[in-house]
Every structure is written in structure tokens, then in C-alpha cells.
C-alpha positions as CSV (number, residue, x, y, z in Angstrom):
1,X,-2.8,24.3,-2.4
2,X,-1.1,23.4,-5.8
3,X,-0.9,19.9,-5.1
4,X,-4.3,19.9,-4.3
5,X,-5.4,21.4,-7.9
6,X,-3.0,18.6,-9.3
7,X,-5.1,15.9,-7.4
8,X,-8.0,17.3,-8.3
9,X,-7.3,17.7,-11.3
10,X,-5.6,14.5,-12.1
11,X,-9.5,12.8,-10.6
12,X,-11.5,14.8,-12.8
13,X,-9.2,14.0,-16.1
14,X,-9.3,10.5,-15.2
15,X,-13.1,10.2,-14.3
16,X,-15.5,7.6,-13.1
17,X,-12.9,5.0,-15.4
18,X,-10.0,6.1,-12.8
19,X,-11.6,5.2,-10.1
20,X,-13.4,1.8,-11.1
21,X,-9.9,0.9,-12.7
22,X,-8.2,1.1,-9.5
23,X,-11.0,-0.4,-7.6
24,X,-11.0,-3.6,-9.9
25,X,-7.2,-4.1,-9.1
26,X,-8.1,-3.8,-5.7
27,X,-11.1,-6.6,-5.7
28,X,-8.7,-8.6,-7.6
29,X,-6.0,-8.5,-5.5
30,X,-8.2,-9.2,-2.6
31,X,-9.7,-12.0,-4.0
32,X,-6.5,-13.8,-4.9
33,X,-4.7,-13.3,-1.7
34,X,-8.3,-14.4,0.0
35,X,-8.3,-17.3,-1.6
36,X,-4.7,-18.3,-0.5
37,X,-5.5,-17.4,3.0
38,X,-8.8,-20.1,2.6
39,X,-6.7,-22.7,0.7
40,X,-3.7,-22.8,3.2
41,X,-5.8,-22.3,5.9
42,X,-4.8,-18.8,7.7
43,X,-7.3,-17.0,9.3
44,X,-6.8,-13.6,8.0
45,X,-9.0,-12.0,5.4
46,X,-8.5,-8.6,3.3
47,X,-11.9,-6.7,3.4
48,X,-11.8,-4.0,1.0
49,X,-14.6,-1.3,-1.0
50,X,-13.3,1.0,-3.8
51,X,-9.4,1.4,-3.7
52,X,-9.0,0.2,0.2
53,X,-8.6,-2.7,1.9
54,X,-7.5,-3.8,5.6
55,X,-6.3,-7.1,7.0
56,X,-8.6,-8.6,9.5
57,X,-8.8,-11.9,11.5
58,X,-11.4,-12.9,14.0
59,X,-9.0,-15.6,15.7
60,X,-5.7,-14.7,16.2
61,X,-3.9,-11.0,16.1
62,X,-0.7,-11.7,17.2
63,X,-0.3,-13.4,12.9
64,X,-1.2,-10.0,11.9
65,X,1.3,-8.8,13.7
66,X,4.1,-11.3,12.8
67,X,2.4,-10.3,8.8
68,X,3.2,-6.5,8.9
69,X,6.5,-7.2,11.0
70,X,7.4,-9.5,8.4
71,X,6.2,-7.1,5.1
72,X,8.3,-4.5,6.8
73,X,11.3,-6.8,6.8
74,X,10.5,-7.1,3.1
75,X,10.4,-3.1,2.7
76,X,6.7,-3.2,2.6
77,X,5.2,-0.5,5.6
78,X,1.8,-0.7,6.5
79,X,0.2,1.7,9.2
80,X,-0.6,0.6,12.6
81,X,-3.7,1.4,11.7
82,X,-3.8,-1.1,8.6
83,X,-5.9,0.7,6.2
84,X,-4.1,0.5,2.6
85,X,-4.8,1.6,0.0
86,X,-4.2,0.9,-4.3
87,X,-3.4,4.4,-6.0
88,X,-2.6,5.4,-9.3
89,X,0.8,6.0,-8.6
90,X,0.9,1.7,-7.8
91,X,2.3,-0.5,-10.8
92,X,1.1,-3.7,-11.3
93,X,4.7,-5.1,-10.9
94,X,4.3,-3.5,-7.6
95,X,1.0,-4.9,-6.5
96,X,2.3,-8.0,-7.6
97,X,5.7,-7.5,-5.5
98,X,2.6,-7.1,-2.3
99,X,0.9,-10.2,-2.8
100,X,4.5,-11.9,-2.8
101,X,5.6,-10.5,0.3
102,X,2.6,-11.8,2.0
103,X,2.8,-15.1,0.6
104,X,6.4,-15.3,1.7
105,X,5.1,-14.3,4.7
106,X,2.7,-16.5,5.5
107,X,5.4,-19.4,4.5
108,X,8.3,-18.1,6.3
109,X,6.4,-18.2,9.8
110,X,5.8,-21.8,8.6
111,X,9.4,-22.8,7.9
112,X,10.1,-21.1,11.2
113,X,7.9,-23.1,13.1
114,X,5.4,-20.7,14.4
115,X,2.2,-21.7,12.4
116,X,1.2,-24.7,10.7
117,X,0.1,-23.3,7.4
118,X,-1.2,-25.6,4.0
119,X,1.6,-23.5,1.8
120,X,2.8,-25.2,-1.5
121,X,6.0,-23.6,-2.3
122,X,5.4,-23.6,-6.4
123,X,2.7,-21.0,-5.8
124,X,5.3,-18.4,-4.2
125,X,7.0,-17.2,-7.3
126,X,6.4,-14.5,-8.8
127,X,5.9,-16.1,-12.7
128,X,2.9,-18.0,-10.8
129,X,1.1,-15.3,-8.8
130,X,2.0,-13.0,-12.9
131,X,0.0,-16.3,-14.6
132,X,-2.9,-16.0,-12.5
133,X,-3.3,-12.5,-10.6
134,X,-4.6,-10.8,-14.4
135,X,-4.7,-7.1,-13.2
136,X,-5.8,-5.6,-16.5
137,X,-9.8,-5.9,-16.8
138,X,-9.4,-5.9,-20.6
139,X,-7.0,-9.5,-19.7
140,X,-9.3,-10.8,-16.7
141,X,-10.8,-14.7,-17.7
142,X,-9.3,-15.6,-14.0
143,X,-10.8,-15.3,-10.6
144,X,-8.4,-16.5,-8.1
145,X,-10.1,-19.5,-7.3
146,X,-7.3,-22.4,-8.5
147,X,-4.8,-21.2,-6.4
């Protein structure tokens, strides 16, 4: 019961502002990684509202399957079920470290052969994706859309 007065608690301090602040690093997030899966044509998508999201693909599930085999590799877990989820708790150096790991991903199942993915390597580093995924509203003049 106490950690559920803290949550509370913590929701109500933080207000309506808690909750649209972690919804816009979610929509952000989602928007960047969805326009990398539409430039390097990969047929997954990130579908999200407020603070979750889930990886979906009409065409092929077996990828989303070598994706969260390969996050895990990277010490990224996802649930079987693959709802996620942005909390308060998540940095931005963390969220960042996510959309790497998917990224790297996607490009390491090219190198190995298994997908034929339009990858360039100079948008995998993480000074790139920190240039142009602005997490911070106050900061946000960038929409995803160069990558």
C-alpha cells in the first residue's frame, strides 16, 4: 500500500504536465524511429497513445522477433507481449540508448545477411540520433523527418 501512496502521490504532484511531458517523449521517439523504419524501408511501425507504444508489422513477424531477440542481446527486455512503455523513472540518455539498440538492430540483421535494409551507417551513432531526436519540448524545432 505505501508504494501505492508514493505513486499516487508522485501523479498528483506532477499533474496534467507529468503526464503530457512523458507523452511528448513518447510521440517523439515514435516518430523518429518511424521515420527510419520508412526511410530504410522495414516494415515495422511503433503505434503508441500517451506514454505507450508497441512494435507492429503487417508483413513479416519473424523481424520482430529477430528485433526483441536482438534488443535483449543489447540488455534491452521487452515483454512477449510488446507493450512498452516511457516513465518517469526513463532518462533521455536512456531513451536515446533505445532508439540505438534498434537502429543497430535493424543494421546488424543487414550485415548478417538476413534482410536487405536502406541503412546508412552515419545515422547509427549516438552524437547523430542526440543532434536530431530533441527530447525536451522547450528544445523541439525537429520532427524526425531528415533522417
Amino acid at each position: 500500500m505505501s508504494a501505492m501512496e508514493v505513486v499516487l502521490n508522485k501523479i498528483q504532484e506532477g499533474g496534467t504536465a507529468l503526464q503530457a511531458k512523458l507523452s511528448f517523449k513518447t510521440k517523439e521517439m515514435a516518430t523518429y524511429i518511424n521515420n527510419f523504419f520508412e526511410a530504410a524501408n522495414i516494415p515495422l511501425k511503433i503505434c503508441y497513445m500517451s506514454s505507450l507504444f508497441i512494435f507492429k508489422t503487417d508483413k513479416d513477424v519473424n523481424l520482430l522477433r529477430f528485433l526483441y531477440y536482438s534488443l535483449i542481446e543489447k540488455g534491452i527486455y521487452i515483454w512477449e507481449g510488446g507493450t512498452c512503455f516511457i516513465s518517469t523513472v526513463h532518462t533521455d540518455d536512456q531513451i536515446i540508448k533505445l532508439v540505438k539498440a534498434i537502429q543497430d538492430s535493424c543494421y546488424d540483421m543487414v550485415k548478417a545477411g538476413c534482410y536487405h535494409f536502406n541503412i546508412s551507417p552515419e545515422i547509427l551513432t549516438t552524437e547523430f540520433i542526440k543532434d536530431h531526436l530533441v527530447l525536451d519540448e522547450k528544445k523541439n524545432t525537429f520532427n524526425g523527418s531528415s533522417i
